[in-house]
N, C-alpha and C positions, 0 to 999 in steps of 0.2 A: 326710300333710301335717305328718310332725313338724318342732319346730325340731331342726339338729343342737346336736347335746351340745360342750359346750365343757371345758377343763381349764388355765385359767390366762392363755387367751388365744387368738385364733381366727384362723382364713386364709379370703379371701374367693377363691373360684374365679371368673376373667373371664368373659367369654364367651365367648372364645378357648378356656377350659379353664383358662389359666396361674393360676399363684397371685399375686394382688396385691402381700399383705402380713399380716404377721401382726401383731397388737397384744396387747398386756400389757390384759389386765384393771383391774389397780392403777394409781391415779395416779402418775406420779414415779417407780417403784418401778426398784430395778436389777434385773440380770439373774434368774431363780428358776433356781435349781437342778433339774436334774429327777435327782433322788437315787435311785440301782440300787442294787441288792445287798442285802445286809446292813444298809448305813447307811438307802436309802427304806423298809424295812419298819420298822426302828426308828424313823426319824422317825416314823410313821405311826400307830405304836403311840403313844408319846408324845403326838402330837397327840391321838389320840382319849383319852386317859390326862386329858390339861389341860382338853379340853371336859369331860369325864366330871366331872373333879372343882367345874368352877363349876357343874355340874349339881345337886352334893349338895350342895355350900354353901348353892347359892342355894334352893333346893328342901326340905332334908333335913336335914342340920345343918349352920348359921349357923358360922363360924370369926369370927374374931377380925377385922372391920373393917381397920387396917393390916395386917397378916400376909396376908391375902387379896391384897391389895392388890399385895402387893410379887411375892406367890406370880403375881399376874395376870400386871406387868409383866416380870417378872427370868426365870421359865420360858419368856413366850412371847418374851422377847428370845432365850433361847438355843433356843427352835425357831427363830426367827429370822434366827438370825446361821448355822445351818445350811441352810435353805432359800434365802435370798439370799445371791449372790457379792457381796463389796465393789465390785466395779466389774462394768460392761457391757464396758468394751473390753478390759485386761490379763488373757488364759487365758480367757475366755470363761466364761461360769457354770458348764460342768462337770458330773459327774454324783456327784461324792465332794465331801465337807467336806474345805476346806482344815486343813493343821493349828494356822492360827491361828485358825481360829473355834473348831477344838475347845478352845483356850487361851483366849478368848472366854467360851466357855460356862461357865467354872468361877464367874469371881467370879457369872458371874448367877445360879449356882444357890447361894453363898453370901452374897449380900444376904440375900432370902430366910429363909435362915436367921439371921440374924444378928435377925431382927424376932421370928420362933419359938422364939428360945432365950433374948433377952432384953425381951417384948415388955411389961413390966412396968418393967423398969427402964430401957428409953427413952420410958417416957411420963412416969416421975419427972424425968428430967434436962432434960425438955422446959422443964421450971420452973426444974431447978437449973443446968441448963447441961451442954452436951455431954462427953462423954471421947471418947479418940483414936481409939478405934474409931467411934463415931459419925461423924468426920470425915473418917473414910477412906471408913467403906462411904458418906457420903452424895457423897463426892469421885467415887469409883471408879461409884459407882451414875448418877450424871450424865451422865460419859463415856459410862457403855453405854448410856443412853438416847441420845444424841446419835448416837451410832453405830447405833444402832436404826433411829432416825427417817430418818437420813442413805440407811439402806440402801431401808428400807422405801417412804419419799414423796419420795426426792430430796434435793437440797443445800438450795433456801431454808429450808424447816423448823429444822431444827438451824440454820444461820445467824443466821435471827429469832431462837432463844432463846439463842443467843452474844452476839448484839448486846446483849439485852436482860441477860444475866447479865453482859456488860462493864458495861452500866450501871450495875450494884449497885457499881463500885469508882471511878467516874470522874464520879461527879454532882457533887465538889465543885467541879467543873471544867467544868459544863455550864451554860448560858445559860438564862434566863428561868424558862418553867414547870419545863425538865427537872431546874435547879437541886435536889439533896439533898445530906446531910453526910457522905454516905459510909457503907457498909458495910463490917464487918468481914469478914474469908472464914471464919472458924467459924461467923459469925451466919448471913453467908449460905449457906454448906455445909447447914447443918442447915434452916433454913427452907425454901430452895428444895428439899429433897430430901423432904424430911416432909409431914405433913397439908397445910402450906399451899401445895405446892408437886406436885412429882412424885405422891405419892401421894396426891393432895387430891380435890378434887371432882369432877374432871373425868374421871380414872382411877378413881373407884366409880363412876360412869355406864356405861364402859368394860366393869368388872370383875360388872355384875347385867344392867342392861337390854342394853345393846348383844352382846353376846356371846350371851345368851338369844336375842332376835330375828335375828342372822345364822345362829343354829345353828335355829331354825325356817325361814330361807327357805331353807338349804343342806337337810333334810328336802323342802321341798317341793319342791324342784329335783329331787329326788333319785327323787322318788314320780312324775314325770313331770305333777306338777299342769301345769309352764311347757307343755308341749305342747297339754295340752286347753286352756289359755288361748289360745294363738293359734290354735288348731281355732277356739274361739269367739269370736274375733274374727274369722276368714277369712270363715266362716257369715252374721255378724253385719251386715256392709259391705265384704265382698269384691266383691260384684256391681255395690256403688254408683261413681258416676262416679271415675276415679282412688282404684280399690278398695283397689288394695296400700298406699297411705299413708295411707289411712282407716285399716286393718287397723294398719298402722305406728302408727298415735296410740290406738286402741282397747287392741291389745296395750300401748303403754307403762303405760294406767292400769292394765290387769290384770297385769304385772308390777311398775311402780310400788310395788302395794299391799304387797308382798311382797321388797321390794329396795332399797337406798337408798343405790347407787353408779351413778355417772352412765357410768361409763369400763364397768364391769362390765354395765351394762345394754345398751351399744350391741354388746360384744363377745356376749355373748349371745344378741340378737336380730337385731344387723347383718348375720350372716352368712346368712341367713334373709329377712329384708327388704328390704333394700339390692338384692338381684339379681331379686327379684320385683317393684320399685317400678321397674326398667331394664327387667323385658321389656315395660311396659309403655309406656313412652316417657318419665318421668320423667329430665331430664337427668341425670347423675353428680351436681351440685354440689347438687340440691334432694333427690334420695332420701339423700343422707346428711346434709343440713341437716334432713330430717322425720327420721330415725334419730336424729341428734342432740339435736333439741330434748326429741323421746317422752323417750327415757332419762334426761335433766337433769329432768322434771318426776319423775322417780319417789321422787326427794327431797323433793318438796313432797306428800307422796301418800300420805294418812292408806291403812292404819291404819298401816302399818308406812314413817314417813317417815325422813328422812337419821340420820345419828348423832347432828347436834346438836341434834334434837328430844328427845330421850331427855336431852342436857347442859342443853337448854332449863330441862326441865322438872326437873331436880334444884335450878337456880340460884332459879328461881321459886317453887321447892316447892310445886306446883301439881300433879293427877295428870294424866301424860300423856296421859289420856284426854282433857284440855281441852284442852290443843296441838294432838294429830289432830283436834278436833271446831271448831278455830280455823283449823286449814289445809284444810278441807274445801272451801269455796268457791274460795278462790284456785286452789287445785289444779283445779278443774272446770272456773275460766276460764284458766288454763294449756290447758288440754285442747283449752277447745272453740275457742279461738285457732288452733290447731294444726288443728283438724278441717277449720273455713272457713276457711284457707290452702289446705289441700290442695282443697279442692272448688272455691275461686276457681281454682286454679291448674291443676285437669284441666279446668275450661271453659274456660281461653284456650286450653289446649293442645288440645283436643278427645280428650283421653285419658279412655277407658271403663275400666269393670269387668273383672275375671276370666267367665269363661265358667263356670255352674253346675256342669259336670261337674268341673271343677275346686278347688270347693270341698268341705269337707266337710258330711255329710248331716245335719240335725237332726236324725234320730232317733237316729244315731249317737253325738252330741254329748248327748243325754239321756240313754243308756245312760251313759256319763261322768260324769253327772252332779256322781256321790258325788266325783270326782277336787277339786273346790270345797267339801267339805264341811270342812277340816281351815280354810281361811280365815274362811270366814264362820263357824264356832265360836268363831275367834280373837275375830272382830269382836262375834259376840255376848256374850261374855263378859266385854270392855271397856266395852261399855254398859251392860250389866247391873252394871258398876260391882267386878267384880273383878280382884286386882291383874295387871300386866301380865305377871310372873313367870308366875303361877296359868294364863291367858289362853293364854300361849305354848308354855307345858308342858304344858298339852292341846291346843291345837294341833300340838306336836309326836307327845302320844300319838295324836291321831289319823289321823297322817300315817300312822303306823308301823302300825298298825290298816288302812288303804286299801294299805300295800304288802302286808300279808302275805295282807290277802282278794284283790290282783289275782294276784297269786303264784297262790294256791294254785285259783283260777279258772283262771288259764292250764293249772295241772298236770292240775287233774282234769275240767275239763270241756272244754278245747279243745285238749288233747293227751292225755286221756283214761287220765292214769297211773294205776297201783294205787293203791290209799289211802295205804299205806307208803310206798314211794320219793317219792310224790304230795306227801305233807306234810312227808317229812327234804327235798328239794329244796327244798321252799318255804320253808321254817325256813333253810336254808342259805343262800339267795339273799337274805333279810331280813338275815341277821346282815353279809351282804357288801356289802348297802345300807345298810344303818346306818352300817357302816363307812365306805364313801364319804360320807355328808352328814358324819359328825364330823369325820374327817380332812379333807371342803373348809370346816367351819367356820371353824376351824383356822386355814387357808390365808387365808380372806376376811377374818380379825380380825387378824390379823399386823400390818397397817399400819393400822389404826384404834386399836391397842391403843400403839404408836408417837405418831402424833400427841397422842395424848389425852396420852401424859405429857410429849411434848417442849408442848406446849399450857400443861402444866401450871406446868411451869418459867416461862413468859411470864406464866401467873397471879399467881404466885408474886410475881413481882420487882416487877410490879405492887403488888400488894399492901403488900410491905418495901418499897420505894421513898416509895410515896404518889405517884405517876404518876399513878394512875387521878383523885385526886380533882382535881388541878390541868386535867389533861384533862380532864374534868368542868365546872369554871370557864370553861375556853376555850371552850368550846361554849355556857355560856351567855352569853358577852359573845357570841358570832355568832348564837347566839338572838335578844338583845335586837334586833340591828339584822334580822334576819328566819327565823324559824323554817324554814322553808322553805331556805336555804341550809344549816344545822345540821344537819337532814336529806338536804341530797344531801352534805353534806361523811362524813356515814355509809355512806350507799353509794357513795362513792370509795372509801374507806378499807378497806369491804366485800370490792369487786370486786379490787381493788386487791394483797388478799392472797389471797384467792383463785386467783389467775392465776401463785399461788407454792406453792402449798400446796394439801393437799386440802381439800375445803369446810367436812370435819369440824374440823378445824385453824384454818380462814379464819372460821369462826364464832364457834368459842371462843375467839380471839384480840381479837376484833371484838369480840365482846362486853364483855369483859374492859376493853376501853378504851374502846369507845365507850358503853357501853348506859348506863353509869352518867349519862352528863352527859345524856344523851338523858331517863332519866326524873327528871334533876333542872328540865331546861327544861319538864317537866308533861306527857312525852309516857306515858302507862300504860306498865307494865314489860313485858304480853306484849304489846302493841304494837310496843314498843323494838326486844325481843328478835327478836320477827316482822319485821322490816323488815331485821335485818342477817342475820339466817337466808335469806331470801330472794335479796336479794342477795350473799352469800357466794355459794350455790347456783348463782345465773345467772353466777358468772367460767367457769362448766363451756364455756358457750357465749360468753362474751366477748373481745373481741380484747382483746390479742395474742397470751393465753396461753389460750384457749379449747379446753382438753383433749378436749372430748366430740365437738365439731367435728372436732377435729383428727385424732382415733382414726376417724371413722365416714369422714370424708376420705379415710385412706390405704386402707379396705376396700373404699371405693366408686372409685379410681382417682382424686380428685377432687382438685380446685385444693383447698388449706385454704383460704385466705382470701375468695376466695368462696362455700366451702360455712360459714366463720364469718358471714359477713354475710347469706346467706341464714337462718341460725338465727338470729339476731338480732330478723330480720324475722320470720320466726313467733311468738320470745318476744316479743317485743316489749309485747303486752299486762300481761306478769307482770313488765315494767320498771317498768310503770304501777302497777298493784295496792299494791306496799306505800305509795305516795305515798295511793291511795285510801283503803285502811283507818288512815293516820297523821290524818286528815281524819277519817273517822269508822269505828268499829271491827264498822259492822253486817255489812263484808265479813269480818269475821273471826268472826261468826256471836253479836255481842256485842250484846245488846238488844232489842227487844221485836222479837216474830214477824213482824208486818207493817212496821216498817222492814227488819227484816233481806229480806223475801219483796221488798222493792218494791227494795230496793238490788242482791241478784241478778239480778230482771228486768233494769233501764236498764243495768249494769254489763254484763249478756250480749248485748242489742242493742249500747250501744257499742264491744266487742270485736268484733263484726260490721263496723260500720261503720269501725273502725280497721283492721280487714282487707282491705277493700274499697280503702278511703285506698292503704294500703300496696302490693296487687298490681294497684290501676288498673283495677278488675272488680268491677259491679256486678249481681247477679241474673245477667242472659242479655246482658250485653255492656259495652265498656271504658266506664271514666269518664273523663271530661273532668279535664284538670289542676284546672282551678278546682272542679270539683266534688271532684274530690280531696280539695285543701284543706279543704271544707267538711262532706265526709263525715268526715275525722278529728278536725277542729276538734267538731265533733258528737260523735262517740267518745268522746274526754276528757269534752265537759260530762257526757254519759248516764254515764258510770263514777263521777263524783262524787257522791257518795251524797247529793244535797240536793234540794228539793222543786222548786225554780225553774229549776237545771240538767237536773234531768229533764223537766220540763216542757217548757221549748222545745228539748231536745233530740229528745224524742216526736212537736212540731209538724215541726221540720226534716228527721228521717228518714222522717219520713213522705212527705213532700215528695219527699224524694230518692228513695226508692224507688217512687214514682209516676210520676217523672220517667222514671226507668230503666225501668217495665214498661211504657209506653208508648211509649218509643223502642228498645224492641229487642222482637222478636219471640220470644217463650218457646219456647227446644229443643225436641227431642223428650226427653221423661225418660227418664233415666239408671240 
């Protein structure tokens, strides 16, 4: 029951046999090169070269804060610009580097240098004022991120930060709040390219944590932990009623935990899921609406959530261990939304479980057991309160550690080699998996490592502008007349960009503009933050530009806009949630033990009862329209974390589910 192995993007086989479709992994991203010869081993080398080296920085010896920085963005631009073609349609991506990207590659690898040779005497002129050289490499250094980002996440990215760097020249000419006096192009060359700009805060997120934690899940990919996770989810609730998309939402939080791309998770698991959720009778548009939603929550999905948890938590200065132990709740009722969707949804259908011979055996899955142990060390060693560098780089030693004892297991005692050839095989097949998780690290930060600095540039201008604070102002004159608008006018703005960009991007943009006014109207900063992180996240599933939808759509044969509107309907609940925890912050795990205990229960009944609302099914049979109404209208109050809404929300579901075990006859269990 393994899942298959993916490399960049996957094909779903019909039932007929034929191949669907194949999807890109990456958001946006253009074509990837699949690089032969001479030039794929040198790329490959290199990559594991780049991983290698943020390995001893971050780990070993500490470099120089900018210099690092630039070595992050400007090297992985020209692996970059060699692994993606400029376009999808003109010459197809190919299997050679064009000769203008190899002309590409130069200045990236002389930015770069230009920080390493004179990184003392641009942080003097930071004060005293730029030379020509600073204004070229921060000219030339802009373009290739733009070109970066363009290749890596698509056109609106680079767009949003053109727009935004026209702005630094044409504010003396722009109306009301946008109104500023203009920027010069030296001021602005150097700023938007420097600390506060490109190489600022958003790219050292990029260039420690985020690159750390992809090069741990590419490890664990790599170790075949993703297999025994869906073994034990198969095991788990494969039997139970509409087993496969139980198995579907169980597997998202156990790759969730360990993955924090929405496009990458369905391509992963979709090919695997999706056709096991049809033999069972799951229409085409709902098995890849549950494929879809799984994957979108694995962003929200301590320990190892999206990218811009890791940016969250640099902006807030707070250790990311409080972010994953704040998204821990929301993530569960993500889940369990998803769970009693599917279970409402195999009772109207009358669709059962997999057949026992079919799954895999527990004791099988105990033997396996150790395949879990490189995670949950991760996890303990975040609690126990050390750094998440420390955390991740023994979870990756221990990954490495479980590959080379299954190795060497397979050699000597189930193929029964010599001791010699037993242990150079085993040594051999380590060094060739190691190789593979660095080289897909690699590949999976390529476009993360992109937004973060085209992001940065949007910070940037913000910043030299003074945007943010007027934007700030505006929100609270829309405060004053109702808080409650101020906050959905956040998640417009949210989703909004979102459904342009990748989430990583759609957050750190978000934030940049919105979070500030947000906690000048008194809403707390991880609140703020949490509310537009959430919503970024959920454009993965939202019309019109709903990516995760739209990717798990074309594997499943399926209409997109009904399989969007069907994920919508299973999120639906984590629509709600950041409105719940803007209200009071015990869903986000903030305050005394027993509000937080009594806010999880009524919030997890009301996601039941909004399920119920939503697919017209209650217990063992349909709801009536009006009770409809009154089961979701219930939902909401039970989700709002206060004494009086929970109250009569406990009298009326009780009610309602009284109502419904008495008027429908209970199945035979499932």
């Amino acid at each position: 029951m393994n899942r298959p192995a993916t490399n960049g993007g996957a094909s779903v086989i019909a039932e007929s046999g034929a191949t669907v479709t194949a999807i890109d992994d990456m958001e946006f991203a253009s074509a990837r090169r699949e690089l032969a010869g001479w030039q794929g081993i040198g790329w490959r080398v290199a990559a594991v070269a780049f991983v290698l080296w943020h390995m001893w920085v971050l780990l070993v010896a500490p470099a120089d804060p900018t210099v690092a920085r630039a070595v992050h963005v400007f090297l992985g631009a020209a692996l970059g610009f060699a692994l993606f073609a400029p376009s999808t349609v003109v010459g197809g991506a190919g299997t050679r580097v064009a000769w203008y990207d190899w002309l590409l590659m130069i200045p990236c690898l002389l930015v770069p240098l230009h920080y390493m040779l004179d990184a003392d005497g641009i942080e003097m002129r930071s004060f005293m004022g730029p030379n020509w050289q600073d204004i070229a490499v921060g000219t030339v250094g802009i373009l290739l991120v733009l070109e970066f980002a363009r290749r890596t996440a698509g056109f609106i990215m680079p767009l949003i930060a053109v727009v935004f760097i026209a702005y630094c020249f044409v504010g003396p000419w722009m109306p009301g709040i946008l109104f500023h006096g203009g920027i010069a192009f030296e001021q602005a060359v150097v700023e938007l390219f420097n600390n506060n700009g490109v190489l600022g805060t958003i790219v050292q997120v990029s260039a420690t944590f985020i690159i750390l934690f992809v090069t741990f899940a590419a490890f664990l990919t790599a170790s075949k932990a993703g297999d025994y996770f869906n073994d034990f989810a198969l095991a788990l609730v494969g039997r139970a009623r509409g087993g496969p998309a139980k198995v579907t939402v169980i597997s998202g939080i156990l790759f969730g935990a360990i993955s924090g791309s929405a496009v990458a998770n369905v391509v992963a698991s979709g090919t695997f899921t999706i056709p096991m959720m049809r033999r069972v009778g799951y229409s085409r548009e709902t098995a890849a609406a549950v494929e879809a939603t799984s994957s979108t929550g694995g962003q929200i999905t301590p320990p190892v959530m999206g990218a811009g948890a890791f940016i969250m938590a640099e902006v807030l200065g707070i250790p990311y261990t409080e972010i994953a132990l704040a998204g821990l709740i929301p993530a569960l009722l993500f889940y369990l939304a998803n769970y009693i969707h599917c279970d409402l949804n195999a009772r109207k259908a009358g669709i059962m479980g997999l057949k026992r011979e079919d799954l895999p055996r527990w004791v099988d899955l105990g033997r396996r057991a150790y395949m879990a142990a490189p995670l949950i060390l991760m996890i303990a060693m975040l609690v126990m309160g050390y750094s998440p560098f420390r955390a991740a780089a023994t979870g990756i030693a221990a990954t490495i550690a479980i590959m080379l004892f299954t190795a060497l297991a397979h050699r000597l005692i189930l193929r029964r080699e010599a001791l010699v050839p037993g242990l150079v095989g085993a040594f051999v097949e380590l060094f060739w998996a190691i190789e593979r998780a660095l080289a897909g690290s690699a590949k999976e930060v390529m476009q993360l490592i992109a937004v973060c600095a085209a992001a940065g540039l949007v910070a940037g201008v913000i910043g030299l502008t003074g945007v943010g604070g007027r934007f700030a102002n505006m929100l609270l004159q829309i405060a004053a007349s109702s808080e409650f608008l101020a906050m959905l006018f956040a998640m417009v703005v949210a989703i909004i960009l979102g459904m342009g960009v990748p989430t990583t991007a759609a957050y750190a943009i978000a934030a940049a503009v919105v979070a500030p006014g947000l906690i000048n109207i008194g809403v707390p900063a991880l609140v703020a933050h949490m509310f537009i992180f959430y919503f970024a996240i959920l454009s993965s599933i939202t019309p019109p530009v709903a990516l995760a939808s739209f990717a798990a759509a074309s594997m499943a044969g399926a209409d997109m806009w009904k399989t969007s509107m069907i994920a919508v309907k299973l999120g639906l609940a984590t629509f709600i949630v950041p409105f719940m925890f803007w209200l009071s912050p015990a869903l986000l795990a903030q305050g005394d033990l027993h509000v937080i205990l009594q806010a999880v229960a009524t919030a997890g009944l009301g996601v039941f009862l909004l399920a119920c609302a939503t697919e017209g099914w209650m217990l063992n049979g349909p709801l009536a329209l009006p009770l409809r109404v009154v089961s979701g209208a219930t939902g909401l109050a039970l989700m709002v974390p206060e004494l009086w809404t929970d109250l009569g929300g406990l009298v009326i579901a009780a009610a309602l589910l009284a109502w419904q075990h008495r008027s429908f006859k209970a199945p035979v269990a499932a």
